[in-house]
N, C-alpha and C positions, 0 to 999 in steps of 0.2 A: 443558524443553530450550530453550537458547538461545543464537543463538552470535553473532559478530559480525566483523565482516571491514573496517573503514574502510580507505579510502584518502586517507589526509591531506594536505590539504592546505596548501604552504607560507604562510611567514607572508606575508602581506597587509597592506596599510597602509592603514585604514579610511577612507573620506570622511566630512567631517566633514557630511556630509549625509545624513540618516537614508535607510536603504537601505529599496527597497521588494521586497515580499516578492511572487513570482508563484506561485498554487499550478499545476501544472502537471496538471491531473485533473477532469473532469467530474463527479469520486464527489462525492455530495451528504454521504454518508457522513463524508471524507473533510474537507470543507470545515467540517460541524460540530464534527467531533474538532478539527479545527487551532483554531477559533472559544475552543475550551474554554482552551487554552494564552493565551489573551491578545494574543496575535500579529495585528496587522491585516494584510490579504493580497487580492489581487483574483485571477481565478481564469481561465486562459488554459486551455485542454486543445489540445492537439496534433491536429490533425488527421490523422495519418498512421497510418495500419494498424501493428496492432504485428505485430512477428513471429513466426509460430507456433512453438513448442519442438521441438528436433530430436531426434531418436534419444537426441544426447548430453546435450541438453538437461533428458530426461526424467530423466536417473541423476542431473543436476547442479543440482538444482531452485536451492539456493541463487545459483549462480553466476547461472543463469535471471533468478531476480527483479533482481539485482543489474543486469546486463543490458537487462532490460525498463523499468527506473528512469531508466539513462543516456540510453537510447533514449530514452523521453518528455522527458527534460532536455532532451536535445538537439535536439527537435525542437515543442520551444516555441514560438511564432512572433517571429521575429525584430521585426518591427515593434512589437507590444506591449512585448517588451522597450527596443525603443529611445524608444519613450514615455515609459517611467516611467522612466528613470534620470537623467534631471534633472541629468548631474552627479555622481550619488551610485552604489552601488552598487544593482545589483540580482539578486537571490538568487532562481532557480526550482527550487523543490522539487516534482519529483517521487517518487512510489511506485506501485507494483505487487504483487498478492497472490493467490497462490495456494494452493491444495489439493495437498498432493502426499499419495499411498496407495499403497500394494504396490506403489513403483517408479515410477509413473506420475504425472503432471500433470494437475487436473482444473480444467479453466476455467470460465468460465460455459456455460451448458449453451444448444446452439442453440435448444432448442424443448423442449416441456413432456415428451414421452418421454425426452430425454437427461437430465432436471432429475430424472426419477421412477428413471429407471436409475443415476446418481450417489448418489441420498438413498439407495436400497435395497443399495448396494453398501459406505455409511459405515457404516451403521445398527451397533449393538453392535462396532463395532471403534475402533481409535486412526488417527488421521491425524496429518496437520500440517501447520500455515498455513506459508506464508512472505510475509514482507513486505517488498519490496529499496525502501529510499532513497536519494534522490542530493539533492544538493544544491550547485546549480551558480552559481559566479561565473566571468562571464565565460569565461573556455575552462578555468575548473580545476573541479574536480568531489571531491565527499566523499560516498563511496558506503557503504553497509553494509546488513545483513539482520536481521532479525529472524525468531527460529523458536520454535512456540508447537503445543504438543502438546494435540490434542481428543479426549476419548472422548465417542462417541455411545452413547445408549441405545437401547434396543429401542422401537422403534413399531411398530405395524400397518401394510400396504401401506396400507389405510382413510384412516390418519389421515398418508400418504405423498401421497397423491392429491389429499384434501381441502387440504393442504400447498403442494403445487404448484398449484392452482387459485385460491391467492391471489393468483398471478402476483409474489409475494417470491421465490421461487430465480429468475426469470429473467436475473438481471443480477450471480450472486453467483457467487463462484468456487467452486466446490464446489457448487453451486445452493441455498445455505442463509444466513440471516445470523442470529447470535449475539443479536445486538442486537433483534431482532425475534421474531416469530413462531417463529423457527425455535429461537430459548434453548430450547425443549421438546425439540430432539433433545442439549440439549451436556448429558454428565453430569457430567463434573470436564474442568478443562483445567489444564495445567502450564506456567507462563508467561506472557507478557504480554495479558490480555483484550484489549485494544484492538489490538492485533497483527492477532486475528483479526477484528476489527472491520473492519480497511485501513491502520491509520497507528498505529506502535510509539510509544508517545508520549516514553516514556524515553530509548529510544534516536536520537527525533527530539532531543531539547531536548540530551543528548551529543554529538549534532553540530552543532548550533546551536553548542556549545562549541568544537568544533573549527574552527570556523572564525571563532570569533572575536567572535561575535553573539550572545553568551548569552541567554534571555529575557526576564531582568530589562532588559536594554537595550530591545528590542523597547516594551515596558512604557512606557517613558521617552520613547517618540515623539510 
């Protein structure tokens, strides 16, 4: 499953001075996937509380993440931005990823009971990630999601426990990560792997295009 919702932005007239790139996210995750794309970036996280998902928020997860992206865009710190633009452009890419199941939004899990209560509630069923990115010049914005369908297999409460006691689901949406320890609960997934990872890599480097900044530029810095 996958879907995609950009909001494009007009054309722009590039500075001829290489723009710099802020990733807007504390995910370590998040910084080695972008690392993989070739792209130099220094890494700014927002410090403002994100906002919890409403009633309507939970039926509308993609709009959600999409949402939750702009928000950290837009609350980049000002200062670091006005450091690095030199003159040139500078581009904050934020993302946001969640777990959405039977209707509902699962975040990271507050404590090692909600992380055992989440793992025991995916276990043998289908979920799906969403991953909403923005990417912000100056006050315009190129926003879109990505959605990425997981079956879990069957585990033990046993090897649910011993799971959560590595302290890996504490900081994961869904309290699990793909990429780690937790690949033992994914059976097949439909969609983009790095999706679920945190950061859609394809549909990041498509709106690199949309705006103007393909990779292969980035490359050339």
């Amino acid at each position: 499953m996958q879907a995609t919702n950009y909001s494009l932005l007009p054309s722009i007239e590039i500075s001829p001075i290489a723009p710099t790139l802020i990733l807007a996210s504390a995910s370590p995750r998040r910084a080695d996937l972008l690392s993989t794309l070739g792209v130099p970036f220094i890494v700014a996280a927002s410090a403002v509380p994100e906002p919890r998902p409403t009633a309507a928020d939970e039926s509308q997860p993609a709009n959600f993440v999409e949402k939750l992206a702009r928000f950290k865009a837009e609350n980049c710190d000002a200062a670091v931005i006005a450091q690095h633009s030199h003159g040139g452009h500078v581009v904050v890419l934020a993302a946001d990823t969640i777990v959405w199941h039977e209707g509902g939004i699962l975040n990271k899990p507050e404590d090692k009971d909600e992380a055992r209560s989440m793992l025991r509630r995916l276990r043998g069923k289908t979920h799906t990630v969403y991953t909403g990115v923005c990417l912000r010049l100056g006050e315009q914005y190129c926003i879109g999601h990505e959605a990425t369908m997981v079956q879990f297999g069957q585990v033990s409460d046993y090897w649910i426990d011993a799971y959560v006691e590595t302290g890996e689901p504490s900081d994961k949406a869904g309290a699990y990560a793909a990429q780690g320890k937790g690949a033992v609960l994914v059976e097949r997934i439909a969609g983009d792997f790095w999706n679920v990872v945190g950061l859609p890599l394809w549909k990041l480097s498509r709106m690199f295009e949309q705006i103007g900044m393909p990779l292969e530029d980035w490359w050339q810095k």
